[in-house]
C-alpha positions in Angstrom: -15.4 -77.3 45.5 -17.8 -74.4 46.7 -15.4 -71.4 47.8 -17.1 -68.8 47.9 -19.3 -66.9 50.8 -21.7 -63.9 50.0 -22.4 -61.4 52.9 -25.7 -59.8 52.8 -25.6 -56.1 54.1 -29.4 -55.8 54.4 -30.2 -52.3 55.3 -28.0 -51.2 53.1 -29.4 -53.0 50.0 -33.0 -51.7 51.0 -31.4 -48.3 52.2 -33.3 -48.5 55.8 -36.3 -50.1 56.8 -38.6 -47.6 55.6 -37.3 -47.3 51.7 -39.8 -47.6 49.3 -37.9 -50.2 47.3 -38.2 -52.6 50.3 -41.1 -54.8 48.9 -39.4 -54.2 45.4 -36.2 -56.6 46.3 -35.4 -60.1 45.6 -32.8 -61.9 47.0 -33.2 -64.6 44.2 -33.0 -62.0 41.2 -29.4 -60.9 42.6 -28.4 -64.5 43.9 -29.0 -65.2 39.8 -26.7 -62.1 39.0 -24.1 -64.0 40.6 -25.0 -67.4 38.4 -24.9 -65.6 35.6 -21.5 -64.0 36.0 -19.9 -67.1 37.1 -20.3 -67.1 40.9 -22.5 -70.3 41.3 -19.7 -72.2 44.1 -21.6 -70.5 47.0 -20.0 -72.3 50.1 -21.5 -70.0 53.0 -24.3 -66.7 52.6 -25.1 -64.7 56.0 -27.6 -61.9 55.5 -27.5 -59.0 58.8 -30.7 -57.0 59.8 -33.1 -57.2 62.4 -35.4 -60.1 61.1 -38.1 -58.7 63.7 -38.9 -56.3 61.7 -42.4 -56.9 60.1 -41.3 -55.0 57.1 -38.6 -57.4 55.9 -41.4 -60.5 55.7 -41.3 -60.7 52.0 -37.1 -61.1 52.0 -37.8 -63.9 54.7 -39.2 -66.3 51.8 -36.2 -65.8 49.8 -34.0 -66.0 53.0 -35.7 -69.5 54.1 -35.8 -70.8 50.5 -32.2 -70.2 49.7 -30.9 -71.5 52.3 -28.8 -67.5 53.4 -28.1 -68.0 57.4 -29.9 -64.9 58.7 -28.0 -63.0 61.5 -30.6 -61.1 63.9 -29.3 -57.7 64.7 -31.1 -55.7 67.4 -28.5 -53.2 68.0 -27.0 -52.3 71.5 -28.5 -48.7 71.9 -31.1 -46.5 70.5 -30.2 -46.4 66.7 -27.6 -48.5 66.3 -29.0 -51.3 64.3 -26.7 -50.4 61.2 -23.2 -49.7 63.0 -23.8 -53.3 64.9 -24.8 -55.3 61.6 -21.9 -53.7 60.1 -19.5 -54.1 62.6 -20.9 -58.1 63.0 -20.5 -58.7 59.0 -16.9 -57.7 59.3 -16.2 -59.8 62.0 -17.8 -62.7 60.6 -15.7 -62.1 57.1 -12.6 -62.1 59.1 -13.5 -65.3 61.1 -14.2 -66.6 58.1 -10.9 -65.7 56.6 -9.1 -67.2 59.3 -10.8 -70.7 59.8 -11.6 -71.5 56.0 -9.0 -71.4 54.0 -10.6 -72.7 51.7 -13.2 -69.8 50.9 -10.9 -68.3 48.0 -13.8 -65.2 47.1 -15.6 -62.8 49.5 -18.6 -61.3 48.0 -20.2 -58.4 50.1 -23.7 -57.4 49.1 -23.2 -53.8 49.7 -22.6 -50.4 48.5 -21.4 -49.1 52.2 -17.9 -47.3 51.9 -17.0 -48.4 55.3 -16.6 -52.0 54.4 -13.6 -50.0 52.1 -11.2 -51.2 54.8 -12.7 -54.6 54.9 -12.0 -55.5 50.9 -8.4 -54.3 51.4 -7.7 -56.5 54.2 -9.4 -59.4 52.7 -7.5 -58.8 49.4 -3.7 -58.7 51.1 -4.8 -62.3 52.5 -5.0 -63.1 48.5 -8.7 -63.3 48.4 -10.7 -62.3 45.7 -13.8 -59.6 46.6 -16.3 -59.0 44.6 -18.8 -56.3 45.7 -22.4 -55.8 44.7 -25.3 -52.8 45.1 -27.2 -50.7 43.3 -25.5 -48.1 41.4 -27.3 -45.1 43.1 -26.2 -46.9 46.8 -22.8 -47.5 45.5 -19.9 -45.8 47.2 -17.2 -44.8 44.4 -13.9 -45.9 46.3 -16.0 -49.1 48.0 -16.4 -49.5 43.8 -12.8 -49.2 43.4 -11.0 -51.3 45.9 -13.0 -54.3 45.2 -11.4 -57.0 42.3 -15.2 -57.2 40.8 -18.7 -54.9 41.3 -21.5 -55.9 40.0 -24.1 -53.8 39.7 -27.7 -55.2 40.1 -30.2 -52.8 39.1 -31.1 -54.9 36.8 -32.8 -57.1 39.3 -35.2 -54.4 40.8 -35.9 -52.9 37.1 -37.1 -56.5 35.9 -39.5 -56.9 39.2 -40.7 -53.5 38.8 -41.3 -54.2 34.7 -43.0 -57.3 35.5 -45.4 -56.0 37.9 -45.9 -53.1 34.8 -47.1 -56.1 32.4 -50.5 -56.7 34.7 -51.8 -53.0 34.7 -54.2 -52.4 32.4 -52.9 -50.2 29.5 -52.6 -50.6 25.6 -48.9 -51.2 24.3 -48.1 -47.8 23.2 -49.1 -46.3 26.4 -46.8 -49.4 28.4 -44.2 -48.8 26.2 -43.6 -45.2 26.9 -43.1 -46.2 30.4 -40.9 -49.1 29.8 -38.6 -47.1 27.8 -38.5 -43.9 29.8 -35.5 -43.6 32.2 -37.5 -41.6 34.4 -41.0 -43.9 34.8 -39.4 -47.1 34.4 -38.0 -46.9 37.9 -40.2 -44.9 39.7 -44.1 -45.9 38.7 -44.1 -49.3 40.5 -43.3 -48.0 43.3 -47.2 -46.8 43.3 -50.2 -48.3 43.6 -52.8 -46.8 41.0 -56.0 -45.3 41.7 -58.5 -47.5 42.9 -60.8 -48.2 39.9 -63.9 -47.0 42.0 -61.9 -43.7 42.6 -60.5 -43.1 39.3 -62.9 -39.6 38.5 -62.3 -38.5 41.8 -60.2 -35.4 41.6 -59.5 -35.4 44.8 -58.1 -38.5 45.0 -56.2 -38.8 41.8 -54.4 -35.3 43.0 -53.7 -37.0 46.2 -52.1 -39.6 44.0 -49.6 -37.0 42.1 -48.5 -35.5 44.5 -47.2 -38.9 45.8 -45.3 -39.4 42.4 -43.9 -36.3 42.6 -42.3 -37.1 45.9 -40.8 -40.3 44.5 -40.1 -38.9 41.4 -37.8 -36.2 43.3 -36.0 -38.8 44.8 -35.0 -41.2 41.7 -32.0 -40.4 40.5 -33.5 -39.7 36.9 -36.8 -37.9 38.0 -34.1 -35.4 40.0 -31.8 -34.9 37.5 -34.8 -34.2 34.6 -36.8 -31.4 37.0 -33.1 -29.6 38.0 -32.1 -29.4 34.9 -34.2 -29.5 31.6 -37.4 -29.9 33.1 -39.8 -32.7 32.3 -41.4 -32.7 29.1 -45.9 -33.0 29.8 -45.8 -35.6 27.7 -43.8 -37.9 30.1 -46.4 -37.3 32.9 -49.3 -37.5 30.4 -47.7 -41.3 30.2 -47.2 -41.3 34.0 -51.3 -39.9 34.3 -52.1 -42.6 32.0 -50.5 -45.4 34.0 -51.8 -44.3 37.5 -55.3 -43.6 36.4 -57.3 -46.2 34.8 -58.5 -45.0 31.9 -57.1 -41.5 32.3 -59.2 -38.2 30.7 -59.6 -35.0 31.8 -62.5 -34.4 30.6 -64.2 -35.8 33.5 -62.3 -34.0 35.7 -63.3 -30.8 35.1 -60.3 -29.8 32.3 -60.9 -29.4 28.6 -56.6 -29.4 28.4 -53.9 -31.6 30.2 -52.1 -27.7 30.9 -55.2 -27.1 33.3 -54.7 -29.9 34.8 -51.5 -29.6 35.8 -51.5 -25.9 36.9 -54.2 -27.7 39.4 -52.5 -31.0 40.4 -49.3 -28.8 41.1 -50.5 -26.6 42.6 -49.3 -28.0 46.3 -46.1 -29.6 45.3 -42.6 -28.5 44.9 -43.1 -28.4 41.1 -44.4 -26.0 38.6 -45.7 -26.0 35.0 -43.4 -23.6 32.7 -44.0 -22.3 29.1 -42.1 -21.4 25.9 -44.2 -19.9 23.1 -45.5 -21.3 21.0 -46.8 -24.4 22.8 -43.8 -26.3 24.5 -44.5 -27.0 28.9 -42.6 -28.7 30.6 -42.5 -29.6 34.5 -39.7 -28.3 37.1 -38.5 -27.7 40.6 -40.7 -24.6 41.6 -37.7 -22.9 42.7 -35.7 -23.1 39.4 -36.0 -20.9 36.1 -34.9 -22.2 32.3 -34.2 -19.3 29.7 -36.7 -18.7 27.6 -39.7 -20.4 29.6 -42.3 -18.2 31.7 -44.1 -19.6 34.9 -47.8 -20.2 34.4 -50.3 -19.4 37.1 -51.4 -22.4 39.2 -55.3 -23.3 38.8 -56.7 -22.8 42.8 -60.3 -23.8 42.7 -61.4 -27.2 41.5 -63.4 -26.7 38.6 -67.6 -26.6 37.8 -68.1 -29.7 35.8 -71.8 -28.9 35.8 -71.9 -25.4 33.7 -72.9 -24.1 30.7 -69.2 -22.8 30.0 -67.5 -26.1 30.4 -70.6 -27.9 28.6 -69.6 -25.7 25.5 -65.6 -26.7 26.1 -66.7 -30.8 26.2 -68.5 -29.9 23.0 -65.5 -28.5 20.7 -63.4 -30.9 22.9 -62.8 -34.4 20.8 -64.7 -35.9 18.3 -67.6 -35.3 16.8 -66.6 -31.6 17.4 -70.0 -30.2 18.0 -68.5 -26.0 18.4 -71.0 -23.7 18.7 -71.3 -21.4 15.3 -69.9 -17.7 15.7 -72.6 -15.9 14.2 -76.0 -17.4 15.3 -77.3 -14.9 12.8 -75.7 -16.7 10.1 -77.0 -20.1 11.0 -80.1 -19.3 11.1 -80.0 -17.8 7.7 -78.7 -21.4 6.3 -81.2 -23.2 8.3 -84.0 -21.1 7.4 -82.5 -21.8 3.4 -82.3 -25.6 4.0 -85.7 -25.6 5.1 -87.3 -24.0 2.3 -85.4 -25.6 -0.3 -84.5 -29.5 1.6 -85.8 -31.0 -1.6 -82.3 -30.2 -2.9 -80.3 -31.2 -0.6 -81.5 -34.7 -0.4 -78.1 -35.7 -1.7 -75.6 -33.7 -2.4 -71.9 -33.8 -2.3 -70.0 -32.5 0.6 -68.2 -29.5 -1.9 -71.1 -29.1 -3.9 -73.4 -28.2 -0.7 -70.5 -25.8 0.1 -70.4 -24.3 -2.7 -73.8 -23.9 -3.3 -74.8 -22.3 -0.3 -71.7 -19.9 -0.8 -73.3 -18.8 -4.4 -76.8 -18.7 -2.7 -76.4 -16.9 0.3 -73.1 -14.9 -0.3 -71.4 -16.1 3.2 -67.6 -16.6 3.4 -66.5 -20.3 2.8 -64.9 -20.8 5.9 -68.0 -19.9 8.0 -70.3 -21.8 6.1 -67.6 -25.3 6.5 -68.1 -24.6 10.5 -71.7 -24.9 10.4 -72.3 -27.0 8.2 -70.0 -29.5 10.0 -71.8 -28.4 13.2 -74.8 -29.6 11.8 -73.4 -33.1 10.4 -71.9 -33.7 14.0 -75.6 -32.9 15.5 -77.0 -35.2 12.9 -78.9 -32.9 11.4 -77.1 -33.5 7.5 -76.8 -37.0 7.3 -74.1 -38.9 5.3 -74.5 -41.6 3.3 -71.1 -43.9 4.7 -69.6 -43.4 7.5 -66.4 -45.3 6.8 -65.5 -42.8 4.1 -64.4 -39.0 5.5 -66.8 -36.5 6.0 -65.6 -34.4 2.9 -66.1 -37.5 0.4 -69.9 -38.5 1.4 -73.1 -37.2 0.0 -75.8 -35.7 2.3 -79.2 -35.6 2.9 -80.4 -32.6 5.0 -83.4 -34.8 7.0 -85.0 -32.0 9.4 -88.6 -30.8 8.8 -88.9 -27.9 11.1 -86.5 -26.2 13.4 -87.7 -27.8 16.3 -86.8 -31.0 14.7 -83.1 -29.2 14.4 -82.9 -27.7 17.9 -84.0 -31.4 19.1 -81.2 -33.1 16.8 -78.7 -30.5 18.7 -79.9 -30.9 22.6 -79.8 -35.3 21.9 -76.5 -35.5 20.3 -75.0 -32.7 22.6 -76.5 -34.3 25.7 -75.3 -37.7 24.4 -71.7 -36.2 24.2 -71.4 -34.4 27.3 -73.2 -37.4 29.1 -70.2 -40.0 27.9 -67.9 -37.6 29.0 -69.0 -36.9 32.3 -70.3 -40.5 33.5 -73.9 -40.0 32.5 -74.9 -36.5 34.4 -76.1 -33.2 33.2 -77.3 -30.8 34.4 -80.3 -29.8 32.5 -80.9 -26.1 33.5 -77.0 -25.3 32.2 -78.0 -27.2 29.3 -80.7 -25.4 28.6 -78.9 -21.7 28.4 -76.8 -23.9 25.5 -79.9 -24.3 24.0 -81.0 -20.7 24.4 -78.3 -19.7 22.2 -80.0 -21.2 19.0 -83.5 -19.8 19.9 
């Protein structure tokens, strides 16, 4: 025999009509909460909200296909939506107490304290009540009076996971999110930057600061930037998952810190530092020993200079860093010319230390341009599945003109990949200068 009737508190299960969980909830994910902990003898279910409400279309489907009687509630004054659905629910529980005997198990789908009274009442008629919310919407004594709570985050986390499987990351990169208390909860609630959008700094800072604001508001996400502060690493993984394909490279940052300190820049958070290289993210208000603020980055960066050309060249592989002493390259250059007859192929630590016996230059300057010119395919290996240290080499330039135009194609291919295939050829050109 069914005995048992489930009353939906609505508003309070999406916290009001304009919560950001609203599209998030499923009235079959928590009607299969109650299956699975026994509760499968539904009798009557009644769900209370104002149905006019545009916003509540997607619980409608679940309302119609479950068969839950929905009871319209338009309030009698300005405001008073909630106080009349609640006040309806607990008259409807005790009508029901009265004319079905029958009904042997109340189950109110609510975390609302008020209906405290309600479960005490129901439970001296010798009902059973079992109540049932979301643990950050559940009131502790409501919690306590009842027989049974069930929590059912559980339902919301599994929706918001599922809609995580279908964006396009690798599964290290999902994973982080998945098993982060703080993401898991909070990044699909967002919508990612349009694809079309996804170098536009303007947009994608746009797009952090509405993370932050959610962020602030999980329960997690508050608790990390009050009191520990959140590591970079967990918004790295938060970057990677609301930017397709996220660098910032193409945004004008050789370094994730820069970044930040821009993004942050008109939010409630900051970036903070402990030597040697730990950051972390908190409320800009707040302090933790032994970190210092760091400055907030105010203009939006030059992608098209000869500065941050250099920074995309010693940034990622190949590394293609400008030598030190331009002096000193030209004086192995100059050498390899002359003698390129014996250097046709030579092993990586043998060309080292030959040109350290030749040319009497410290060991460590002559690894940085000699890698410099490997990475601007001036010295060419012989198998580039094998490290750079275990190939031979073969120095293939007959003038220095061949050697500056080795430098300006693979340094214009590098900077081109990074920046979507523009340059600016005049700030290339002063890069270029350097070497003549």
């Amino acid at each position: 025999m069914k005995n048992i009737v489930v009353l939906y508190d609505i508003e309070n299960l999406i916290g009001g009509y304009n919560l950001k969980y609203l599209s998030e909830i499923s009235l079959k994910n928590i009607l299969q909460v109650f299956y699975k902990n026994g509760y499968s003898n539904i009798a009557v279910q009644k769900a209370y909200a104002d149905w006019s409400n545009s916003k509540l279309n997607e619980i409608k489907w679940d309302i119609a296909e479950l068969g839950i009687e929905p009871i319209q509630m338009y309030g009698f004054s300005k405001g008073a939506v909630k106080n009349a659905s609640d006040i309806q629910l607990v008259i409807d529980a005790m009508e029901i107490l009265h004319t079905k005997p029958f009904i042997d198990t109340f189950v109110l789908v609510s975390g609302d304290g008020g209906f405290s009274s309600l479960a005490k009442k129901i439970s001296e008629y010798g009902k059973k009540v079992i109540g049932c919310s979301f643990r950050d919407r559940a009131n502790l004594i409501f919690t306590k009076v009842c027989d049974e709570f069930i929590f059912i985050d559980d339902t919301l986390t599994q929706k918001q996971l599922e809609k995580l499987q279908n964006v396009s990351l690798d599964d290290n990169k999902k994973k982080a999110i998945i098993e982060s208390p703080v993401l898991k909860d909070v990044l699909p609630l967002i919508e990612p930057v349009a694809e079309e959008n996804s170098k536009n700094l303007d947009e994608i800072k746009a797009k952090v600061e509405e993370f932050v604001k959610i962020l602030k508001d999980n329960s997690e996400g508050k608790k990390a930037l009050t009191t520990t502060g959140l590591n970079i690493s967990v918004f790295k993984s938060a970057l990677n998952y609301l930017v397709r394909d996220f660098d910032t490279l193409p945004l004008g940052f050789v370094r994730l810190v820069n970044f930040l300190r821009y993004v942050l820049k008109d939010t409630s958070l900051k970036l903070i530092h402990k030597e040697p290289s730990e950051y972390r993210i908190i409320m800009q208000s707040l302090s933790l020993s032994d970190f210092v603020d760091v400055d907030y980055v105010d203009e939006k960066p030059n992608l098209h200079s000869s500065e941050f050309y250099k920074r995309i060249l010693e940034h990622k592989l190949p590394l293609i860093k400008i030598p030190e002493n331009i002096e000193h390259f030209h004086q192995i250059v100059d050498y390899l010319l002359d003698n390129r007859e014996n250097y046709t192929n030579i092993y990586f630590q043998d060309l080292i230390d030959n040109l350290v016996d030749e040319l009497g230059l410290e060991n460590k300057e002559i690894v940085q341009i000699i890698y410099f010119l490997i990475h601007t395919k001036n010295l060419l290996g012989d198998n580039s599945n094998t490290s750079i240290k275990e190939q031979f080499y073969y120095f293939s330039p007959l003038t220095y003109n061949e050697i500056l135009s080795n430098i300006e194609e693979n340094g214009k291919k590098k900077i081109l990949s990074s920046l979507d295939g523009t340059i600016n050829q005049e700030e290339f050109d002063k890069i270029l200068e350097i070497f003549k």
